[in-house]
Phi, psi and omega in degrees: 000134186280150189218132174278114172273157160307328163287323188184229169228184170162152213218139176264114194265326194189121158195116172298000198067358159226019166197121194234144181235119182218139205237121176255159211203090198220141193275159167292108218088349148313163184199131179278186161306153156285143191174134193245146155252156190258002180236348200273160187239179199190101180261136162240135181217123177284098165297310186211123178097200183224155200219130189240122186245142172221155218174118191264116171284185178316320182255029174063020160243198217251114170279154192214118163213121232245137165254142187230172187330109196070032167238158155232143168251141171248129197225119177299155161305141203087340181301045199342108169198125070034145178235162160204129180280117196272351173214190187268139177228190191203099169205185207258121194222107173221162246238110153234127159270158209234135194267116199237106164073202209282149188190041128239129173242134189246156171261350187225184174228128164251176200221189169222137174249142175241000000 
């Protein structure tokens, strides 16, 4: 299903429920919101045009890395960050989540019986 944004579009293509795949439309000079996922790790892969990812480090300041046609990035989970299209572009934004620290909680403990 196609969803219109102020910046463009985008269509969810495939999703597995720990990878979801989305084909953007992003017009020349959109832009998203600054925004984080706290479990998702958030790959961009540029079919057409340069796409500028900005990321607020630890020390609160700003990385900027502009991607072009057949390049990708990746921006970790937790991470702040933005896109912005420096031409009209057309790519790929997919979605993994990423398994972070202890991830069981147990109600018993096992053992061994003879």
């Amino acid at each position: 299903m196609k969803q219109g944004k102020v910046w463009g579009e985008t269509e969810e293509l495939f999703n597995s429920g720990t990878v979801s795949v989305h084909y953007l439309k992003i017009k020349k000079g959109g832009y998203c919101s600054e925004h984080r996922h706290h479990s998702k790790a958030n790959i961009f892969y540029v079919i057409q045009g340069n796409l500028a990812l900005t990321i607020w480090n630890s020390k609160g300041g700003q990385d900027e890395t502009i991607i072009w046609q057949g390049e990708s990035s990746e921006i970790p989970p937790g991470v702040y960050h933005k896109f912005r299209a420096l031409t009209d572009v057309e790519c790929l934004e997919i979605y993994e989540v990423k398994f972070r620290g202890a991830d069981i909680e147990r109600r018993t403990q096992g053992g061994f019986k003879k």
